[in-house]
TORKOL-4160 file (C-alpha; in steps of 0.2 Angstrom, whole numbers, padded with zeros to 4 digits, m for minus):
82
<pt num="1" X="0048" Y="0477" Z="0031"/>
<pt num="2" X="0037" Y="0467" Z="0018"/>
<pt num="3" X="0021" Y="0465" Z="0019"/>
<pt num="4" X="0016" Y="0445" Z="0017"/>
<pt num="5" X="m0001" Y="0447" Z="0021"/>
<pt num="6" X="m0016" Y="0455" Z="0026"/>
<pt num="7" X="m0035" Y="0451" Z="0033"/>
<pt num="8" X="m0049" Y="0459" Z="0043"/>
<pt num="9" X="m0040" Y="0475" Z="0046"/>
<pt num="10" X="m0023" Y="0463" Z="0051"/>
<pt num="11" X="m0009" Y="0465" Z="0043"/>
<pt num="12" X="0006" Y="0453" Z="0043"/>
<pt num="13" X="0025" Y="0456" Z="0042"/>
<pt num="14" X="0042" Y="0450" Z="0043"/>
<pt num="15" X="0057" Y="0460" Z="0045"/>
<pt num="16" X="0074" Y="0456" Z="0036"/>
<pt num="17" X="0087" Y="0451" Z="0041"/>
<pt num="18" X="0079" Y="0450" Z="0060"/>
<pt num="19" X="0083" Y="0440" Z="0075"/>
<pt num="20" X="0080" Y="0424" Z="0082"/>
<pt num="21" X="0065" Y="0412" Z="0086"/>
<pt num="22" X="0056" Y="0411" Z="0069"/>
<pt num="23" X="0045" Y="0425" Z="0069"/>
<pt num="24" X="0031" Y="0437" Z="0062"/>
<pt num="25" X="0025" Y="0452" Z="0066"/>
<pt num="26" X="0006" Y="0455" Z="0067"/>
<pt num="27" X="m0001" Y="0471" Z="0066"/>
<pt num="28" X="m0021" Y="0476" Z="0070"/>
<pt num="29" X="m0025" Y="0497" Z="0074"/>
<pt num="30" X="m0014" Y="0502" Z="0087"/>
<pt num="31" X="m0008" Y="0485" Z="0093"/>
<pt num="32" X="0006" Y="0474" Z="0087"/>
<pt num="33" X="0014" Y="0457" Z="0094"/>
<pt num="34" X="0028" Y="0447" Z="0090"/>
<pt num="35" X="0022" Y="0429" Z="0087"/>
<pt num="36" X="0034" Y="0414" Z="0085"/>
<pt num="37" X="0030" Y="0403" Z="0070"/>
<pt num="38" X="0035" Y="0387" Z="0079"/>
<pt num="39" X="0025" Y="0386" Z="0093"/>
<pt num="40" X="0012" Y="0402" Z="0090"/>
<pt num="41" X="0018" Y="0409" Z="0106"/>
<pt num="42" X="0016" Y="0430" Z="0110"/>
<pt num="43" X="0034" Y="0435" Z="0110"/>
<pt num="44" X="0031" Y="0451" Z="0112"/>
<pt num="45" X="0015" Y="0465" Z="0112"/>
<pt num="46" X="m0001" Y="0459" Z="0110"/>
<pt num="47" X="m0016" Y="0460" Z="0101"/>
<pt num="48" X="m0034" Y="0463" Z="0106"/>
<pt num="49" X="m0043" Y="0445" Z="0109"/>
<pt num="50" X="m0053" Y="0441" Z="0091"/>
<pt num="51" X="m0039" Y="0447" Z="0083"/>
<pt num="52" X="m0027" Y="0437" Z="0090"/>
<pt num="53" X="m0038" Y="0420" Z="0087"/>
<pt num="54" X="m0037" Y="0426" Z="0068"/>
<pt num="55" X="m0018" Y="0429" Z="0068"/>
<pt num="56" X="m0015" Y="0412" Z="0076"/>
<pt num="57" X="m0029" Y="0403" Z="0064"/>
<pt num="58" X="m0021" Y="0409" Z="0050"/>
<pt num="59" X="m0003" Y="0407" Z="0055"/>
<pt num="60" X="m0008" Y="0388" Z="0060"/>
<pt num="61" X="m0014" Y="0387" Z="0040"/>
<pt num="62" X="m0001" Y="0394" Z="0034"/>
<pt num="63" X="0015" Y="0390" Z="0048"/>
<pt num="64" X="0027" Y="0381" Z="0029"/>
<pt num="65" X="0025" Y="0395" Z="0022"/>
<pt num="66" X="0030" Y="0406" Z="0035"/>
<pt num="67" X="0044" Y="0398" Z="0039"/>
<pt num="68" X="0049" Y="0398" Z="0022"/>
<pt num="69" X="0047" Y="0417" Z="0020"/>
<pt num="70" X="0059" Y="0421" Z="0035"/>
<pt num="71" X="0073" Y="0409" Z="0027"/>
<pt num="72" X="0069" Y="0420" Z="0013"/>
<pt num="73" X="0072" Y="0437" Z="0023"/>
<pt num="74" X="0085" Y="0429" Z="0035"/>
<pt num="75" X="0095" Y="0430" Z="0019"/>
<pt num="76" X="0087" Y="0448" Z="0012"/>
<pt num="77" X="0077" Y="0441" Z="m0002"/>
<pt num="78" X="0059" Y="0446" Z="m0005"/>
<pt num="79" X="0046" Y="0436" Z="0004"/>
<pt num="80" X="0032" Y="0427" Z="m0005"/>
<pt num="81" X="0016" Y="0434" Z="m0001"/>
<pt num="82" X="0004" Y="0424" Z="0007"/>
């Protein structure tokens, strides 16, 4: 599972190959969500609040480049880091 990137103690990855909606997965101490890139909604999991307002900060700045880095694991290639 690559790591695309990783700030205040959350770390952010995508899995290959994985299923649909578009999605990452966020990862902060001993909590993880799924969070879709189209509409930043929890999919699965959760995080604790503050960290959540940072994962979906950063996902809004960054929502092109997520999408192109699951095309890129949709068809096992490496992800860009972000």
């Amino acid at each position: 599972m690559p790591t695309l990137c990783t700030f205040y103690g959350i770390v952010i990855r995508m899995y290959w190959r994985d299923h649909e909606p578009p999605h990452f997965h966020a990862i902060y101490a001993e909590y993880k969500a799924a969070i879709s890139i189209r509409d930043l909604t929890v999919l699965s999991g959760g995080l604790p609040p503050r960290a959540a307002e940072l994962t979906l900060e950063w996902a809004r700045l960054h929502r092109t480049e997520l999408l192109e880095d699951w095309r890129l694991c949709r068809r096992n290639l490496e992800p860009k880091p972000i």
